[in-house]
MARDO-357678 format. One record per residue (C-alpha): residue number from 1; x, y, z. Coordinates in nm, 2 decimals. Example, Ala and Ser with C-alpha at 12.3 -4.5 7.8 and 13.67 -1.06 7.14 Angstrom:
<panus>
[panu 1 [1.23 -0.45 0.78]] [panu 2 [1.37 -0.11 0.71]] 
</panus>
This chain:
<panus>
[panu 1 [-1.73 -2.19 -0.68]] [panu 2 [-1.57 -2.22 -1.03]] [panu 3 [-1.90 -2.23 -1.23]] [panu 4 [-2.02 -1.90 -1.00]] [panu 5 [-1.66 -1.75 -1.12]] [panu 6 [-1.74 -1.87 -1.48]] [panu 7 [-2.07 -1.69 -1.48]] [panu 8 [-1.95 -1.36 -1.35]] [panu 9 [-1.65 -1.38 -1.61]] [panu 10 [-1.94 -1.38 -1.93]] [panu 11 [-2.16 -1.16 -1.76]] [panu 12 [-1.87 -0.94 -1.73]] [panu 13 [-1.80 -0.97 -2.07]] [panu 14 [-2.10 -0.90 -2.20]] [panu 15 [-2.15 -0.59 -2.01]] [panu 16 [-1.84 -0.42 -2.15]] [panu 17 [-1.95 -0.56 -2.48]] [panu 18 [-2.29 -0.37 -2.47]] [panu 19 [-2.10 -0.06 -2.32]] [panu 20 [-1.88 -0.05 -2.58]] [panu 21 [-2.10 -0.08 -2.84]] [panu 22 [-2.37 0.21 -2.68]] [panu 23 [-2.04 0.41 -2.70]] [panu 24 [-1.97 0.38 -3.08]] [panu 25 [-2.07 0.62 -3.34]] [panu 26 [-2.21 0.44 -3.65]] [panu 27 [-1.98 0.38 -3.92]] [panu 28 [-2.07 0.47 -4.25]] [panu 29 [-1.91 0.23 -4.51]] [panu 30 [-1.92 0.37 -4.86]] [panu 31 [-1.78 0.07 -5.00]] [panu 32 [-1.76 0.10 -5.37]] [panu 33 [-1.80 0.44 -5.40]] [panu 34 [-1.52 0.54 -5.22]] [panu 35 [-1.29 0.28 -5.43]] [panu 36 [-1.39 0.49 -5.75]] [panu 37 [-1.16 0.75 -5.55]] [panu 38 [-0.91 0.48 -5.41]] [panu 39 [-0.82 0.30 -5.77]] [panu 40 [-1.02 0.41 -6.00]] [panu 41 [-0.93 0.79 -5.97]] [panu 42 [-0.65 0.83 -5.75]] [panu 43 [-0.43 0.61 -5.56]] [panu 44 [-0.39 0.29 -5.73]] [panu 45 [-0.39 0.41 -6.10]] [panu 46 [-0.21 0.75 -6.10]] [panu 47 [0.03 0.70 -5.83]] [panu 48 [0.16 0.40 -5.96]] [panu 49 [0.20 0.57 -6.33]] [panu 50 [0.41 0.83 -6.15]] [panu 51 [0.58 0.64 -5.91]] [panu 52 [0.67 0.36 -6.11]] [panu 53 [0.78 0.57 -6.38]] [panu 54 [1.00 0.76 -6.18]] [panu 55 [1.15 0.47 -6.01]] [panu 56 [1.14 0.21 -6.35]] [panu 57 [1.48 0.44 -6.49]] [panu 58 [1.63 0.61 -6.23]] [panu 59 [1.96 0.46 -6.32]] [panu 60 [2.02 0.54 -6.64]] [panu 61 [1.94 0.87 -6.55]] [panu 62 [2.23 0.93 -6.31]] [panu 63 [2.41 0.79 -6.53]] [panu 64 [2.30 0.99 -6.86]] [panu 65 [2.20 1.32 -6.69]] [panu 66 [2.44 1.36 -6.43]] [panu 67 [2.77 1.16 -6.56]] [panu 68 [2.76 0.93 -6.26]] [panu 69 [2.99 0.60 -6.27]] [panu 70 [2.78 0.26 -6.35]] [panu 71 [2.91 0.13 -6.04]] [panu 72 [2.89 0.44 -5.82]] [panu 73 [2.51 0.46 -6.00]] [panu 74 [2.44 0.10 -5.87]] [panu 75 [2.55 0.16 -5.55]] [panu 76 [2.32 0.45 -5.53]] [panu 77 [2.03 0.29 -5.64]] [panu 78 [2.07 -0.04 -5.42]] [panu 79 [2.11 0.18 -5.09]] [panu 80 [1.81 0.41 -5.22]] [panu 81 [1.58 0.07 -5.24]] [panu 82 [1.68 -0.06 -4.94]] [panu 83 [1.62 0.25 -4.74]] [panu 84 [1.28 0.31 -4.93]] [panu 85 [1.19 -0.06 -4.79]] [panu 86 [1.31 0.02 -4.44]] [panu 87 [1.13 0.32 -4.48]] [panu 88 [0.78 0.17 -4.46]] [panu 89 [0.86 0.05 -4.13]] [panu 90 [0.85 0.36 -3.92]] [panu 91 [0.56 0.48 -4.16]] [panu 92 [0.37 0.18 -4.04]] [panu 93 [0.49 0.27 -3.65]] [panu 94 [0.36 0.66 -3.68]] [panu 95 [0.01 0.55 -3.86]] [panu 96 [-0.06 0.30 -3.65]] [panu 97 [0.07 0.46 -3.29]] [panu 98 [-0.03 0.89 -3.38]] [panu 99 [-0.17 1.01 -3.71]] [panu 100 [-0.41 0.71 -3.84]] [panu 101 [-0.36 0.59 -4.21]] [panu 102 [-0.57 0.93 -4.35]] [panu 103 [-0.32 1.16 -4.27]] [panu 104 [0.01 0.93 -4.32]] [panu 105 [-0.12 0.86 -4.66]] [panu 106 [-0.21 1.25 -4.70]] [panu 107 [0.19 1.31 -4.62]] [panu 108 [0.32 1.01 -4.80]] [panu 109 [0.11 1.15 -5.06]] [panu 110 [0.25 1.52 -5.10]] [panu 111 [0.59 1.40 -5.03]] [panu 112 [0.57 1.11 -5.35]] [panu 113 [0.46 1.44 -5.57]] [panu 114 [0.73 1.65 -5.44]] [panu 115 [1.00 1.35 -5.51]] [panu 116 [0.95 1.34 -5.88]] [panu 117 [0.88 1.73 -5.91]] [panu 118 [1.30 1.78 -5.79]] [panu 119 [1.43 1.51 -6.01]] [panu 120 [1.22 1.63 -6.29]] [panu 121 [1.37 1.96 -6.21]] [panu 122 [1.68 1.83 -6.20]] [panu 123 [1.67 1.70 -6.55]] [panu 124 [1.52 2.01 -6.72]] [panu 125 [1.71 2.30 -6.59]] [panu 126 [2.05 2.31 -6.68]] [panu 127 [2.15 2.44 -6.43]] [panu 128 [2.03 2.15 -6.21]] [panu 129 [2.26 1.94 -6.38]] [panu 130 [2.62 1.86 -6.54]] [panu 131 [2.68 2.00 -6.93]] [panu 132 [2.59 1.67 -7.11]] [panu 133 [2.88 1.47 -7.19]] [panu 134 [2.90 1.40 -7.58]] [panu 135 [3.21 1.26 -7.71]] [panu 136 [3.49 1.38 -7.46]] [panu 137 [3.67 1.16 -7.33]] [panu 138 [3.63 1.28 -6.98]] [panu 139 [3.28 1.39 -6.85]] [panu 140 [3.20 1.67 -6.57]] [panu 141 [3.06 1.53 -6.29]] [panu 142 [2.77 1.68 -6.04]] [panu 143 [2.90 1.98 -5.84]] [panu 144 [2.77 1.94 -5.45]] [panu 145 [2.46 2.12 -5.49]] [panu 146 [2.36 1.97 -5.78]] [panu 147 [2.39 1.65 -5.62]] [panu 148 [2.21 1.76 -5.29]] [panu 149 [1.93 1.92 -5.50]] [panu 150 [1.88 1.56 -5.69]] [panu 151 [1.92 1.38 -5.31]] [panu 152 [1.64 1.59 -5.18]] [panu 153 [1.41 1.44 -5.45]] [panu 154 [1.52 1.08 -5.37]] [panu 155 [1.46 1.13 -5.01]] [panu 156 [1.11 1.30 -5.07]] [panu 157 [1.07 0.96 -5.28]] [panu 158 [1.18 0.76 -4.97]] [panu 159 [0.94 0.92 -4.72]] [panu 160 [0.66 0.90 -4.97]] [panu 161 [0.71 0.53 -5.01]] [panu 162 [0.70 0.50 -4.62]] [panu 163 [0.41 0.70 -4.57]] [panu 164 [0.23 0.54 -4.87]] [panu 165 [0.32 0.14 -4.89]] [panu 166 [0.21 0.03 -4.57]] [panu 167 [-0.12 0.19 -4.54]] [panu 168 [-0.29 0.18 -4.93]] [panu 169 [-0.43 -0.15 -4.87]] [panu 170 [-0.51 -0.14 -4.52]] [panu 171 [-0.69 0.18 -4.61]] [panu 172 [-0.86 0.04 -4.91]] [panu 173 [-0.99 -0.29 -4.69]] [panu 174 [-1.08 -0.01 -4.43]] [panu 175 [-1.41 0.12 -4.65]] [panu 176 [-1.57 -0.19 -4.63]] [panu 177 [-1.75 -0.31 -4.32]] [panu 178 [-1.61 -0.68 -4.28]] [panu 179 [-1.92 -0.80 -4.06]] [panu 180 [-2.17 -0.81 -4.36]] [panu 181 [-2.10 -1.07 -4.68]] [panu 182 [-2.16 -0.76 -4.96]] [panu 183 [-1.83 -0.57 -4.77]] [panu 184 [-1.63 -0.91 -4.72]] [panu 185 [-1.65 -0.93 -5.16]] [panu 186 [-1.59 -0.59 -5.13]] [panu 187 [-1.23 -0.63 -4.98]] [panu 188 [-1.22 -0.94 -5.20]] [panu 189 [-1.31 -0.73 -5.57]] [panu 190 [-1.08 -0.43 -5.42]] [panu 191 [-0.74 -0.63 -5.36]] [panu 192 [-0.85 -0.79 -5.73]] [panu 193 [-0.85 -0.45 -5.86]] [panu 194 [-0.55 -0.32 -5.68]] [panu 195 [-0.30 -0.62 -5.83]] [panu 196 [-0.49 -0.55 -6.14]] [panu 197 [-0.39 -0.16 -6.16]] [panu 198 [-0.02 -0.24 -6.04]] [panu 199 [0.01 -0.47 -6.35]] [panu 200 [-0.11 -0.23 -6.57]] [panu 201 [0.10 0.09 -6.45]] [panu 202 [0.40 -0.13 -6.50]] [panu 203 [0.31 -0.19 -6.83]] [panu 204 [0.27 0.15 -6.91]] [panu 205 [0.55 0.31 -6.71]] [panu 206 [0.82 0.05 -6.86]] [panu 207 [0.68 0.09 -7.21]] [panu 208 [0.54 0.47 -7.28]] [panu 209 [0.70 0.64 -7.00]] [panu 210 [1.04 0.50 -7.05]] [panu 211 [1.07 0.54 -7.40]] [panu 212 [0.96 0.91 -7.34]] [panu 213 [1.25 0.96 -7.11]] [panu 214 [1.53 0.77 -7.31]] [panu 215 [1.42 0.88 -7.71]] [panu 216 [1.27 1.21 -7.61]] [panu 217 [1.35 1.41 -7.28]] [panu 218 [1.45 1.36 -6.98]] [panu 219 [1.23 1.69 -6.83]] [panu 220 [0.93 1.57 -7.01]] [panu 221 [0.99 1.20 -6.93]] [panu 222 [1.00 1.31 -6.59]] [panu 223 [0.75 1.53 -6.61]] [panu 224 [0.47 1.32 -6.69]] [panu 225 [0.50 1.13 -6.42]] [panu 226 [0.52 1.44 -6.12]] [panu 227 [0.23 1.54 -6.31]] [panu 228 [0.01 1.21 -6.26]] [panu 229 [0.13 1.20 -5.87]] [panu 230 [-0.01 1.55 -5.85]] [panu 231 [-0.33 1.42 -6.01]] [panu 232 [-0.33 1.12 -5.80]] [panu 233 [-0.18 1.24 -5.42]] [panu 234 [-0.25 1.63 -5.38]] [panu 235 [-0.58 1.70 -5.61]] [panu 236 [-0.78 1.34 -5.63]] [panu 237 [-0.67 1.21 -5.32]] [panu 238 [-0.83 1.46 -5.07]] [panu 239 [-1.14 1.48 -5.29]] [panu 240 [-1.29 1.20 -5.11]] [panu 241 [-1.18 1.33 -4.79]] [panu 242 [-1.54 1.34 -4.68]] [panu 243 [-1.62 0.95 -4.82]] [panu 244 [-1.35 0.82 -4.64]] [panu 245 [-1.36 0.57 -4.33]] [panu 246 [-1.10 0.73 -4.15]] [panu 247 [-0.99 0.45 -3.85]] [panu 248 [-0.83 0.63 -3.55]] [panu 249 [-0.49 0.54 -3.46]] [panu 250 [-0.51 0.23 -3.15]] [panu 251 [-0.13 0.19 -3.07]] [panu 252 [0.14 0.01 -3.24]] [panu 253 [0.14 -0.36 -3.13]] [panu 254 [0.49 -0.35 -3.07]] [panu 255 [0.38 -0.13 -2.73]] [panu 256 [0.18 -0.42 -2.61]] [panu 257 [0.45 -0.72 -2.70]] [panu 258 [0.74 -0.51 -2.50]] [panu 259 [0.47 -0.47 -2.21]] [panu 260 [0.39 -0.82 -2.22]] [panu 261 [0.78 -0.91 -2.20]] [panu 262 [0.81 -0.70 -1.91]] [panu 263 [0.56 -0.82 -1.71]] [panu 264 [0.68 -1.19 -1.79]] [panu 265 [0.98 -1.10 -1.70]] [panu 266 [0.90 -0.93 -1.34]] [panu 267 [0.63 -1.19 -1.23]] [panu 268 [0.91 -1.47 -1.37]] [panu 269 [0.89 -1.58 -1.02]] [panu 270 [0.52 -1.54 -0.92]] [panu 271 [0.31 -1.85 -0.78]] [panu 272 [0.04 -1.94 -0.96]] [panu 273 [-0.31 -2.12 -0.81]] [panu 274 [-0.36 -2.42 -0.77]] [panu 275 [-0.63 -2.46 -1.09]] [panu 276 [-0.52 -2.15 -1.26]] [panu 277 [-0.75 -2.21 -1.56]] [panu 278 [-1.00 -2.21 -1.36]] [panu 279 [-0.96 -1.84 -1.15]] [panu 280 [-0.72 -1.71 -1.38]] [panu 281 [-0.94 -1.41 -1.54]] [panu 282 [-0.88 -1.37 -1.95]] [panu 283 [-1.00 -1.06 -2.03]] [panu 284 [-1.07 -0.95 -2.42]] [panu 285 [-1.14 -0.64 -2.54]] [panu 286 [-1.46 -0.63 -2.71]] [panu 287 [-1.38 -0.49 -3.05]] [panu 288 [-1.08 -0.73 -3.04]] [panu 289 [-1.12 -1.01 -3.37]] [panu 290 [-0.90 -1.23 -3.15]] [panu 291 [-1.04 -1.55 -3.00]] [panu 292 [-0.97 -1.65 -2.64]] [panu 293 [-0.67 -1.89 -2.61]] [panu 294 [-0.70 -2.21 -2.37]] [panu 295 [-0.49 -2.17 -2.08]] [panu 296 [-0.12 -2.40 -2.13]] [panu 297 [0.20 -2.41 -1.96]] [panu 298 [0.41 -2.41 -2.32]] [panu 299 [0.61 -2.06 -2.27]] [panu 300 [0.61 -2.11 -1.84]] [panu 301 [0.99 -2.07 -1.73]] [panu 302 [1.13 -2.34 -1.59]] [panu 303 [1.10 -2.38 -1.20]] [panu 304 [1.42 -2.46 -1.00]] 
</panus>
């Protein structure tokens, strides 16, 4: 009886397996020719130039351009780098559960170009901004608009960063089909390339960029980088719109861990057969990359 249920448990498998894949469309990896768009030309190079050099200074800029307190400055920064690395989070929940990581990086995109655009504002236009301090002895501080128009840019920085950090590389390793060895060194060369271009838009962000900024202007300083994220997130980036493997969104993965508590926690009290790894049925999806677990009693609860 158990080796009858064993072979209608793989023949069962293997039926949805050829189901699934009659029901497929054909992916079309371009591989390395959508990279060129990814790091060469958009993402990886020009973002990180802007985004870096926004971010690489942003202190002494309150604290030059808008007569902020060190401390108060600090403070500023810390909570705007924590909520930035919180922010991803969320962005990872919405990509994965509704939009895919197309259009997240699409919004992340335009909203990392706006972000330096209003603090590049901020710093050229008077206006924008407190009368520069000099010698007095007492500096004017930010009036309440002034500060809300320079917020607005930081949180258009902070929903950037959670639309863009935690899909770039999943969406890079996304254009290479992982069944075949040429798109396996594929993902290997494009994670190569991608530390690669960090390294070197650091270089030139805390070098060129800041010295720009701190010698120069301000507005121009800031300038150059809203200019490369326009470049990089709302011209290059939906260039290759049509190259693009665009993977649909399959659910977040928290969904299926708070179901799977659930159920353990309802059938707590359930009897199980007498050879339950025997007529217990383990079904996998077939597109799923995980293996199939042997049956154990490690995380049963305890019986009374």
């Amino acid at each position: 009886m158990s080796e009858r249920n064993s072979f209608s448990q793989e023949t069962m498998e293997k039926n949805e397996k050829i189901d699934a894949a009659a029901d497929e469309p054909e992916v079309n990896y371009r591989g390395l020719k959508a990279m060129l768009y990814i790091i060469g030309m958009r993402h990886e190079t020009f973002e990180k130039l802007g985004a870096i050099g926004t971010l690489s200074n942003l202190l002494v800029y309150i604290t030059v351009v808008f007569n902020m307190k060190s401390i108060t400055a600090a403070t500023l920064i810390n909570v705007f780098n924590g909520t930035t690395n919180l922010a991803t989070l969320p962005g990872a929940y919405l990509s994965d559960t509704y939009f895919g990581r197309y259009k997240t990086l699409g919004f992340g995109s335009v909203a990392s170009f706006m972000g330096p655009l209003v603090i590049a504002l901020a710093a050229a236009i008077p206006s924008m901004h407190p009368p520069e301090c000099g010698k007095a002895s007492t500096c004017a501080g930010a009036t309440a608009w002034q500060m809300a128009f320079m917020l607005t840019g930081f949180g258009l920085l902070v929903i950037g960063a959670g639309g863009i950090r935690p899909c770039n590389l999943a969406f890079g390793a996304d254009q290479f089909n992982p069944k075949t060895q040429s798109g396996k060194r594929g993902i290997d060369s494009f994670f190569n390339w991608y530390f690669f271009t960090l390294i070197f838009a650091q270089m030139v962000s805390l070098t060129a960029i800041v010295y720009v900024q701190s010698k120069v202007s301000w507005g121009i300083g800031l300038g150059i980088p809203a200019i490369l994220m326009l470049l990089s997130c709302v011209v290059l980036f939906f260039v290759g719109t049509n190259i693009y493997v665009k993977v649909k969104p399959t659910g977040s993965p928290m969904t299926s861990v708070s179901q799977v508590i659930v159920v353990a926690v309802k059938k707590r009290r359930l009897k199980l057969p007498e050879q339950p790894w025997l007529s217990l049925f383990s079904y996998i999806f077939p597109n799923s990359i995980n293996s199939k677990l042997p049956y154990t009693d490690q995380f049963r609860y305890p019986t009374p």
